[in-house]
N, C-alpha and C positions, 0 to 999 in steps of 0.2 A: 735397560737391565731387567729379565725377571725376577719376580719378589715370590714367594710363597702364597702371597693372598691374590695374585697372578693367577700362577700353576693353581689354586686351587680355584677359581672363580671359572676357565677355561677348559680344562681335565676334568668336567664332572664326573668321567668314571672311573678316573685315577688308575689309569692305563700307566702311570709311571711308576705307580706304585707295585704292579708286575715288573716291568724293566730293572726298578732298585732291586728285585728278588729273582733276576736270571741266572748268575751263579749260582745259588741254593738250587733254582730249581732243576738247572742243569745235572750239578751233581746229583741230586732227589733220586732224579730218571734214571741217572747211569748206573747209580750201585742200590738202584731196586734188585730184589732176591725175586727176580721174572725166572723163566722156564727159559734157558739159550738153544732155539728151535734147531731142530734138524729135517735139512730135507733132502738127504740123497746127495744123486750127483745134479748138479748146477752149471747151463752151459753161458747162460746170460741171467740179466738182474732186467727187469723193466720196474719204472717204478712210475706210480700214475700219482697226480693230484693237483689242485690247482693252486692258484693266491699263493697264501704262504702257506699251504700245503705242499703247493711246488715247490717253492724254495728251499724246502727242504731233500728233496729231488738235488738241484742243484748246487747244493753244497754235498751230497753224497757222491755227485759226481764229480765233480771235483777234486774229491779223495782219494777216487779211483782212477784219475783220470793219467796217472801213470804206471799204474799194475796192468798185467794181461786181463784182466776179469773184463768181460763185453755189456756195459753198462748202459741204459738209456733209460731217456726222461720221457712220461707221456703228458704232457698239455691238452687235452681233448678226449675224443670219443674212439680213436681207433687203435689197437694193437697192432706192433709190428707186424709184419706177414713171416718173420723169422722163430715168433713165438713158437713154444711147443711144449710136449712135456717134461722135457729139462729146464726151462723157463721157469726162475721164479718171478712172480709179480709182488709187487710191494704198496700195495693202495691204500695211502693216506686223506683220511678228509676230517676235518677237526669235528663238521656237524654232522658228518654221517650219511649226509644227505644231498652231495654234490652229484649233480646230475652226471655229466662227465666221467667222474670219476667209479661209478654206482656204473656205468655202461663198459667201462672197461673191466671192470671186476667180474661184471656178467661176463661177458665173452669171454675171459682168462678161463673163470669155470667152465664153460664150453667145451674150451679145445683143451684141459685136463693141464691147466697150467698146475703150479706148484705156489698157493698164496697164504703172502700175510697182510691182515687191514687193521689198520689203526685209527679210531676215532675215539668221541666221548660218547658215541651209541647210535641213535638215528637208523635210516632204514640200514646201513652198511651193517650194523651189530646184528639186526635182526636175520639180512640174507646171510651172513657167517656163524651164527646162530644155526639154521636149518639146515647150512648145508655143509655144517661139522668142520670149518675153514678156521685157520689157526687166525686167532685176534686178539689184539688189547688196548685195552678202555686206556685213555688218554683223556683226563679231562682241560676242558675250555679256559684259556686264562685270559681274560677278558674277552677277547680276538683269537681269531685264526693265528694272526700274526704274530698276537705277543705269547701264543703259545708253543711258538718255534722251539727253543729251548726243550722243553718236554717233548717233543714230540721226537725232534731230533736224535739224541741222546737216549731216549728209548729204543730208539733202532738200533743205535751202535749196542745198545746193552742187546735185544734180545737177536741179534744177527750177530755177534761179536766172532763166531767162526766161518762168516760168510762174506765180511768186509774187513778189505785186506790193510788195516789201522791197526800199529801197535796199542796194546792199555796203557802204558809210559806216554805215547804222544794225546789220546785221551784228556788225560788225567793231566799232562800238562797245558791241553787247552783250557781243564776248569783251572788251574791257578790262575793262567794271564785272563781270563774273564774276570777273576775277581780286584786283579790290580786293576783292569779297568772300569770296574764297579765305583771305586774308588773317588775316579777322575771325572766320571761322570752323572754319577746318580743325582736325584733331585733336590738332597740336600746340601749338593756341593753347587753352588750359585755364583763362586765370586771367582773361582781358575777352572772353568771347565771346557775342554777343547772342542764338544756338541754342543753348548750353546754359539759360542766364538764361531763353530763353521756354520750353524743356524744364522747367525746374525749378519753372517754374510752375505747367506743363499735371497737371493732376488731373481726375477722376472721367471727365465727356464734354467737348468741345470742342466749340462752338457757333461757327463760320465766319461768321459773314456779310458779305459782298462786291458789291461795283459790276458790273453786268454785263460789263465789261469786265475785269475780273480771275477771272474764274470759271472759266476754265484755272486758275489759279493754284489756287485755295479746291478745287476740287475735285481736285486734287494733293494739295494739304495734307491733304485729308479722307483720301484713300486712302493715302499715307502713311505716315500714324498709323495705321490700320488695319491696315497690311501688317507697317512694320518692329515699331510700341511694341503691337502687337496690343491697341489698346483702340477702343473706341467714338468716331464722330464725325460731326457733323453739318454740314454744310454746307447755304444759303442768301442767297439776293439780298435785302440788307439793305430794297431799295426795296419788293418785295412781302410780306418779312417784318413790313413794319412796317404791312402788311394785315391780317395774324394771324398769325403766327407769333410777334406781340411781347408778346398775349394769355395768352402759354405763362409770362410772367417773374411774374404776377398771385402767383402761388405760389411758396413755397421751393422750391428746385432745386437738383439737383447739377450742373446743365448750366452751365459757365463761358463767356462769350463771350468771341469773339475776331475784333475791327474790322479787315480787311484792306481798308487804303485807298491810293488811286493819288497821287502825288503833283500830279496836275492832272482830279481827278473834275470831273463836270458840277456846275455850280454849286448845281445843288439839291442835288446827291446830299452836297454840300460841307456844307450848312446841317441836312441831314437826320442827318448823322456827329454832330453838333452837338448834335441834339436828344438825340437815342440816348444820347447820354452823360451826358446832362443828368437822362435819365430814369433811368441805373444808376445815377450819384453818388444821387439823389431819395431811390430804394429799397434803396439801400447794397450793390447790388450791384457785385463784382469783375469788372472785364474788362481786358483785353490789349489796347492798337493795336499792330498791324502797319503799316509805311509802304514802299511800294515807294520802289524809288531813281528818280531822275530820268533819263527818258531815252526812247527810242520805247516802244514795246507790246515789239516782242519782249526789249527787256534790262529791264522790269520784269517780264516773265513769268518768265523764265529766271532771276531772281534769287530771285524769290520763290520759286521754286520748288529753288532750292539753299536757300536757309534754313531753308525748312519742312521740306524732305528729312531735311536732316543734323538739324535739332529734332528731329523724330521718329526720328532714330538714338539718338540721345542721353536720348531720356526710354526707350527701348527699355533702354537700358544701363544708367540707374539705377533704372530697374523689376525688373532682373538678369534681362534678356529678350536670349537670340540676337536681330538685327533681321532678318537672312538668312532664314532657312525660314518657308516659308510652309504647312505640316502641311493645313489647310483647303481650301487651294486646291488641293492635289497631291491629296487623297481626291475632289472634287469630279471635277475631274479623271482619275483612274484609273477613272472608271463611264463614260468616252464612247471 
C-alpha cells in the first residue's frame, strides 16, 4: 500500500501534485480571454512536436479523425511535401527549444505556411518574436508531460473556429476530468483505480487498442517509459491479431492490457470478446481498461489522466523519482 510519507519520500518534485490540479488547469486554459486566431482559408492542419508535446498532436487528431478537415502529426524534422500556403502549422514545444520541432517551424516559414507556436519561451518565442508568427506563452508545469492539460486546452481555446469540437463536448470533457480527479488524486490512497492498475503492472505492458484510442495507448506507453522508467509496448489490437497475437504461443513476461472505448465498432466489440476468450483458454493474465462515456476528446483526456497518474504511482512503488528524465537530458546535451 502507498502511504503519504511514501509519495512524499519518492515524488521529490511532486509531479502529483500538478496531476491533483489538471482539471483546474484544464479549465484555466480553456476559458482564458486569448485572441481566437484567424487565418484565412485552411486546406490542411500539420501539427509538429514531440514527447508530450506530440501527444498532444495526437489526441487533436483523434478529434478530428472523423470530420473532413486533412489533419497530420509531424514527429521529426520534415514537412509534408503537401504543405503550402493554405497549410496551417501548429508547433508545440513546451521548452521552446526542441530541436525537431524548431526545424519544422523553419521550413513552414519558408514555403509561407500559415503558423501558430506555443511554448513557455526558448528559442521558438524569440524566432516568432522576429519574424511577427502568431504565439503563446504556455508555461512549464513541472514536465513537458504534466503540462499536457495546458497546453492542450489552450489550442482548443485559441483555434476554437478551426477544430471542428463542439464547446458543449469541451466543457463536458472538464466535468468528467473532474469526477476522475476524485477517484484518483493523491490524497485518495485507499479505492483508487491507478494505484490498483499500478500494482499490477509488472515485467512489460503489452497495450493494445482500437484505432481510435491510440492517442490514448500510446500516452500510456510513453508514460510508463518516462515517469516508472520501465519497458512498454503498444499496438492496434485489430492488426495485432494478424501477428502480433502469434507472440502469446510461448511463455511470456509481456502482461496485456485491453484499452477499450465504451461504444467501439461492433466488430472491434466481438473481436475484445474473442481475445479474452483466447487469455482465459491459455491462462494467461490481462488487465481491461474502459474509457468513460462521452465524445472522443473526454475519453482521450481521461484516459490519459489515469494512465498518467498509474504510471506515477508504479514509479513510486518501484522507489523510482517519476520526474527526471537522465536519458533523455544526455540524448539531448549531443545536439
Amino acid at each position: 500500500m502507498l502511504s503519504l510519507s511514501t509519495l512524499n519520500k519518492y515524488d521529490k518534485s511532486d509531479i502529483r501534485k500538478i496531476y491533483d490540479r489538471w482539471p483546474d488547469i484544464a479549465k484555466e486554459f480553456y476559458m482564458k480571454n486569448s485572441d481566437m486566431y484567424e487565418f484565412g482559408r485552411i486546406d490542411q492542419i500539420i501539427f509538429t512536436g514531440m514527447g508530450g508535446s506530440g501527444a498532444i498532436g495526437d489526441t487533436l487528431s483523434s478529434i478530428v479523425s472523423k470530420t473532413d478537415l486533412h489533419f497530420s502529426v509531424v514527429k521529426g524534422y520534415h514537412l509534408p511535401t503537401t504543405a503550402n500556403s493554405n497549410t496551417l502549422v501548429v508547433a508545440t514545444s513546451a521548452s521552446g527549444n526542441t530541436l525537431e520541432t524548431l526545424t519544422v517551424l523553419g521550413a513552414a516559414k519558408k514555403i509561407g505556411c500559415k503558423i501558430l507556436a506555443l511554448s513557455s519561451g526558448g528559442k521558438m518565442e524569440k524566432f516568432c518574436t522576429k519574424n511577427k508568427i502568431k504565439y503563446v506563452n504556455v508555461p512549464i508545469l513541472n514536465s513537458p508531460r504534466a503540462s499536457y492539460p495546458a497546453y492542450l486546452y489552450s489550442i482548443l481555446n485559441v483555434l476554437g473556429n478551426l477544430i471542428p469540437i463542439k464547446k458543449d463536448d469541451i466543457l463536458e470533457s472538464l466535468t468528467i476530468l473532474k469526477r476522475t480527479q476524485k477517484q484518483i488524486q493523491s490524497s485518495n490512497l485507499d479505492d483508487n483505480p491507478a494505484i490498483t492498475l499500478a500494482e499490477w503492472l509488472s515485467e512489460i505492458p503489452m497495450i493494445y487498442y482500437p484505432s481510435g484510442l491510440q492517442a490514448a495507448a500510446t500516452r500510456f506507453k510513453n508514460s510508463l517509459q518516462e515517469n516508472a522508467k520501465m519497458h512498454a509496448i503498444a499496438e492496434d489490437v485489430i492488426e495485432a491479431c494478424h501477428n502480433g497475437i502469434v507472440a502469446w504461443e510461448i511463455p511470456s513476461k509481456v502482461k496485456p492490457i485491453l484499452l477499450q472505448g465504451k461504444d467501439d465498432y461492433t466488430k472491434t466489440k466481438e473481436l475484445w470478446k474473442v481475445l479474452k476468450e483466447y487469455f482465459t483458454q491459455n491462462k494467461i493474465e490481462y488487465k481491461e481498461i474502459h474509457s468513460v462515456n462521452g465524445n472522443i476528446l473526454s475519453k482521450t483526456v481521461n484516459l490519459v489522466y489515469l494512465s498518467d497518474y498509474t504510471s506515477i504511482y508504479r514509479a513510486i512503488m518501484s522507489k523510482i523519482d517519476p520526474t527526471p528524465v537522465k536519458s533523455i537530458d544526455f540524448i539531448k546535451s549531443k545536439f
